[in-house]
C-alpha positions as CSV (number, residue, x, y, z in Angstrom):
1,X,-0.4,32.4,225.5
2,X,-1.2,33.9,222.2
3,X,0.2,31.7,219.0
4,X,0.8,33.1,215.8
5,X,-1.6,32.2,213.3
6,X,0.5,29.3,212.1
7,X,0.1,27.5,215.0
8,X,-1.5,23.5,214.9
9,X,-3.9,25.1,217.6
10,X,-4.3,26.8,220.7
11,X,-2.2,25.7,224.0
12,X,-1.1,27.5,227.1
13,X,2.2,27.2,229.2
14,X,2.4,28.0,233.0
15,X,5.4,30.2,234.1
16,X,6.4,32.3,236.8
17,X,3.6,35.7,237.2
18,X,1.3,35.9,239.6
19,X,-0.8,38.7,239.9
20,X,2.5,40.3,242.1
21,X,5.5,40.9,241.4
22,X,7.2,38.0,243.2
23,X,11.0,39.5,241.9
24,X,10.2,43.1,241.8
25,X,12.1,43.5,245.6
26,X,15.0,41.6,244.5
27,X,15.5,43.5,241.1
28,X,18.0,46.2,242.4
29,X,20.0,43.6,244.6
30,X,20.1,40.6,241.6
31,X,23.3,41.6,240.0
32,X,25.3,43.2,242.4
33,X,24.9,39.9,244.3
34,X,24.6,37.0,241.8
35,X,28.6,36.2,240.7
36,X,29.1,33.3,243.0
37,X,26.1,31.8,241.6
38,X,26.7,32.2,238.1
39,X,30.4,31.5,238.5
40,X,28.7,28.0,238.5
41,X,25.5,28.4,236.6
42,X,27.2,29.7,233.4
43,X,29.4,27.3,232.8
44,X,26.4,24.9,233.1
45,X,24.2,26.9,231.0
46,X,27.2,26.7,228.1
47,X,27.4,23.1,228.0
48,X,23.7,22.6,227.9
49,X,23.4,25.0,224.7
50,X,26.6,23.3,223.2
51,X,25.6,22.4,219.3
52,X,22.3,24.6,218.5
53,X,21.7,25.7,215.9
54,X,20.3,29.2,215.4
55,X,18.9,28.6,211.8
56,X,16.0,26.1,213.4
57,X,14.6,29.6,214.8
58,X,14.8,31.7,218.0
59,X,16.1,30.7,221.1
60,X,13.2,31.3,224.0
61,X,14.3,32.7,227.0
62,X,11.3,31.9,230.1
63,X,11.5,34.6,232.9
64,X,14.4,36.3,231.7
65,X,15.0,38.4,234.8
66,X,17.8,41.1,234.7
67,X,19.2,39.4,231.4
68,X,22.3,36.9,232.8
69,X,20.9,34.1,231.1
70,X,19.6,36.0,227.8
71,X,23.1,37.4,227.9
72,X,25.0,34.1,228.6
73,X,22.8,32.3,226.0
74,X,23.6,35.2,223.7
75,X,27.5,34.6,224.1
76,X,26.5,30.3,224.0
77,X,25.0,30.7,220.3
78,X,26.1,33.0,218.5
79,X,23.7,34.8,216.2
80,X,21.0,33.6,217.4
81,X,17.5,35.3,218.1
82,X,16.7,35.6,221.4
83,X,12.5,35.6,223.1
84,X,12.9,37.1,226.4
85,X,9.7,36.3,228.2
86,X,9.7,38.5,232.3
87,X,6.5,39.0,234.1
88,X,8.4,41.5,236.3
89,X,8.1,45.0,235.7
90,X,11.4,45.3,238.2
91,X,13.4,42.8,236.4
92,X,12.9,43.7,233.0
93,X,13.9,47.7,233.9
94,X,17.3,45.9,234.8
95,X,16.8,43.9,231.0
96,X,16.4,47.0,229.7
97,X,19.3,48.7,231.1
98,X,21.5,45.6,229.5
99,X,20.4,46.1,226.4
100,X,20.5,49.5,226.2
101,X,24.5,48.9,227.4
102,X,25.0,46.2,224.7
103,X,23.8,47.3,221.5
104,X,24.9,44.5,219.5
105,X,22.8,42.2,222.2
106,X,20.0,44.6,222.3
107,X,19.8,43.7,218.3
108,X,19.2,40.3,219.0
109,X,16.6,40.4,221.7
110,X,12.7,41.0,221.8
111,X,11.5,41.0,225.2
112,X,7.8,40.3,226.4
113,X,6.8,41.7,229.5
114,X,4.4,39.3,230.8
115,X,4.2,35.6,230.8
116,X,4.2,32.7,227.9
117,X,0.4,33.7,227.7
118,X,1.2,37.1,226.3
119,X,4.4,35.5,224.2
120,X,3.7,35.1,220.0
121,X,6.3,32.3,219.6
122,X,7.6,31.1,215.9
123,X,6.7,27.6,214.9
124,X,10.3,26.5,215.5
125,X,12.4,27.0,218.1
126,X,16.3,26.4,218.1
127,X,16.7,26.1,222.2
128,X,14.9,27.1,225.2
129,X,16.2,28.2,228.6
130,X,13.7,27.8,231.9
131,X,15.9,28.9,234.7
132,X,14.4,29.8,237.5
133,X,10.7,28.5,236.8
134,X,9.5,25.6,237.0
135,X,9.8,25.4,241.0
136,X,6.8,27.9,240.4
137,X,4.4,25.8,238.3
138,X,2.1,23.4,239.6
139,X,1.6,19.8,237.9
140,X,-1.3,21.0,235.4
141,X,1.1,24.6,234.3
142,X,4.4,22.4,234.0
143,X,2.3,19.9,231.7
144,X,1.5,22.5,229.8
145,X,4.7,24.1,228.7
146,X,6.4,20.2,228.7
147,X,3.5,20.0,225.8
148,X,4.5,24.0,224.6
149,X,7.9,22.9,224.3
150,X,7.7,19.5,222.2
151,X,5.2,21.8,220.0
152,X,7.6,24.1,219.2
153,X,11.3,22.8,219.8
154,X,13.1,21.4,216.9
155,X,14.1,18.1,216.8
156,X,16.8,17.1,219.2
157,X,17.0,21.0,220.7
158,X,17.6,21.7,224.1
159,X,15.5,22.6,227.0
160,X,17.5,23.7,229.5
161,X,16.0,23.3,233.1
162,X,16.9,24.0,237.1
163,X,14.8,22.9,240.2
164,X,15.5,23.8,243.6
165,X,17.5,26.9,243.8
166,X,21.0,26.5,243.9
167,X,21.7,28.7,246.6
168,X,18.9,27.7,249.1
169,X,20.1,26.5,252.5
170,X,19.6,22.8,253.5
171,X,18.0,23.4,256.6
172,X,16.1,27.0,257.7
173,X,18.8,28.5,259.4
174,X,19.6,31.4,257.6
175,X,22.2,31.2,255.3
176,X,24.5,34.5,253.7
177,X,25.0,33.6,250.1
178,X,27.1,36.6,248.8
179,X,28.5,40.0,249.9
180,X,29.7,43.0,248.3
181,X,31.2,46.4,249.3
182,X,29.5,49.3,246.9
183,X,30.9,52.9,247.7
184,X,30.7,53.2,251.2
185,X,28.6,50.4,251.8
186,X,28.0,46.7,252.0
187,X,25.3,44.6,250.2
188,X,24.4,41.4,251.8
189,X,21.6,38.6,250.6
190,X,20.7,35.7,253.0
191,X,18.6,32.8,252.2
192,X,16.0,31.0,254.9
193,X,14.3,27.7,254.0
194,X,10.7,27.2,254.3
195,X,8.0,24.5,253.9
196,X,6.9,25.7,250.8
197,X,9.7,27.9,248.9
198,X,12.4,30.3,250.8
199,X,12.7,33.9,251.9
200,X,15.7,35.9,250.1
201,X,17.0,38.3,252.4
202,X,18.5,41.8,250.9
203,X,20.9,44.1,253.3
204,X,22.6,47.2,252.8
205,X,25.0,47.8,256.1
206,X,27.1,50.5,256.7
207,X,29.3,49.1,259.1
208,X,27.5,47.5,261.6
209,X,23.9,49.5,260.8
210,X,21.7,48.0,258.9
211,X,20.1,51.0,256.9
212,X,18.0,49.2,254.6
213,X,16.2,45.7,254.6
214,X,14.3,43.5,251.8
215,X,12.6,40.1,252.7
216,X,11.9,38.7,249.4
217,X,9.1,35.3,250.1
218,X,9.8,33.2,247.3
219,X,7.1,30.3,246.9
220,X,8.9,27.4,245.2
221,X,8.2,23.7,245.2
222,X,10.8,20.9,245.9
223,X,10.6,19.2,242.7
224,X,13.7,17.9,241.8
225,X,15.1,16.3,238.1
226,X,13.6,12.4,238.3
227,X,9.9,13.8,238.8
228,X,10.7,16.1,236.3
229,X,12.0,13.2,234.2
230,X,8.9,11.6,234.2
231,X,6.4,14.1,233.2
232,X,8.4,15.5,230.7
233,X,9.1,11.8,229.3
234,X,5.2,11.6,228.8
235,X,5.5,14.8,226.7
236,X,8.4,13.3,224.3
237,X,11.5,14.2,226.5
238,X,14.8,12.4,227.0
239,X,16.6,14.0,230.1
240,X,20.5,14.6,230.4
241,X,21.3,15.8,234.1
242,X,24.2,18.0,234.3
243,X,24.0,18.5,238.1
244,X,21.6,17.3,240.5
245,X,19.4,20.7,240.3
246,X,19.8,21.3,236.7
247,X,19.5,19.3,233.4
248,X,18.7,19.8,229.6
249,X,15.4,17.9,227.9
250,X,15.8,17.0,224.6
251,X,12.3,16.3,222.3
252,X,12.5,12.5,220.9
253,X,9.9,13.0,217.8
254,X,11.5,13.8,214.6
255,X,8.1,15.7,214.0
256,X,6.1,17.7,216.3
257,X,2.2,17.7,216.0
């Protein structure tokens, strides 16, 4: 990640690019299929940012994707500045097509397109949202942006964090987790469990024929909030769960180094 020239001193912060595009497949399927998750995630997501305060500095947005969250953090905090960070090249064609349909958002909003690494963050920020992350980071990367984080968070400001997926089956039998008819035509996404993360599975039917297919492999780990808890506690964290896959981490110091 490159700092501004302010900063104490270098750091870096894992997040979610690889040297593919691990979300470009599922970037045309993501909104037409996502209501029944965010019916639950936004509410969430509002409580957690409840109280910021955009004059402490911009709110940081880590792997943005199509814009939900940007957009719902938008709505949470009013008038604040918004750091979209999305490795995708897929995803952040559907950010830009939000933002070019919401001018008053798209004034608010500066994306990145690549990772934290490529990111020139302010010395403050007001909030940060990781949605959709940290099930990609290994120990040493998730260290790393716990220590990002208390570096740049302002006292008492929110982290807002998920772990395993919300809508990933319990077991590997394939699961259907949301339909909808578009024109003539039915969109379908299925999840299937693995060892070591879980495929997404995008359909388009007409009728009974399946006329197109995605299989989306999603590598995730099955850390959950207490392990979580405790490496971001050595980092200065205090953790509030809101559910068991998703919680806000708030910095302790009243001074950052």
């Amino acid at each position: 990640m490159h700092l501004p020239d302010t900063a104490d001193g270098p750091d870096t912060a894992g997040d979610p690019a690889t040297t593919s595009d691990l979300y470009g497949a599922a970037a045309e399927f993501y909104d037409l299929l996502a209501a029944p998750a965010w019916a639950r995630l936004g509410p969430l997501l509002r409580r957690a940012l409840e109280g910021v305060d955009p004059a402490h500095g911009p709110l940081l947005d880590v792997g943005a994707g199509t814009g939900l969250a940007t957009e719902a953090a938008a709505e949470a905090v009013p008038g604040a500045r918004i750091l979209a960070v999305e490795p995708s090249a897929g995803m952040r064609i559907a950010l830009s097509t939000r933002l070019a349909c919401r001018p008053a958002l798209a004034d608010r909003v500066t994306v990145t397109a690549g990772t934290l690494h490529d990111a020139r963050l302010p010395r403050r920020l007001c909030a940060a949202v990781v949605l959709g992350v940290v099930g990609h980071l290994d120990t040493a990367e998730r260290a790393s942006l716990w220590r990002l984080l208390s570096q740049r968070l302002a006292p008492g400001a929110p982290a807002v964090v998920d772990v395993l997926d919300r809508t990933a089956p319990p077991t590997r039998a394939p699961l259907r987790l949301a339909t909808r008819r578009v024109g003539d035509l039915d969109y379908e996404s299925w999840s299937e469990g693995a060892d070591d993360g879980w495929t997404l599975t995008y359909r388009v039917r007409d009728g009974q024929t399946v006329v197109r297919e995605h299989a989306v492999p999603l590598p995730w780990s099955g850390i959950g909030i207490e392990a979580l808890t405790e490496e971001a506690g050595a980092a200065g964290f205090v953790c509030t769960p809101l559910a068991p896959d998703f919680a806000v981490f708030r910095p302790t110091r009243e001074e950052h180094s």
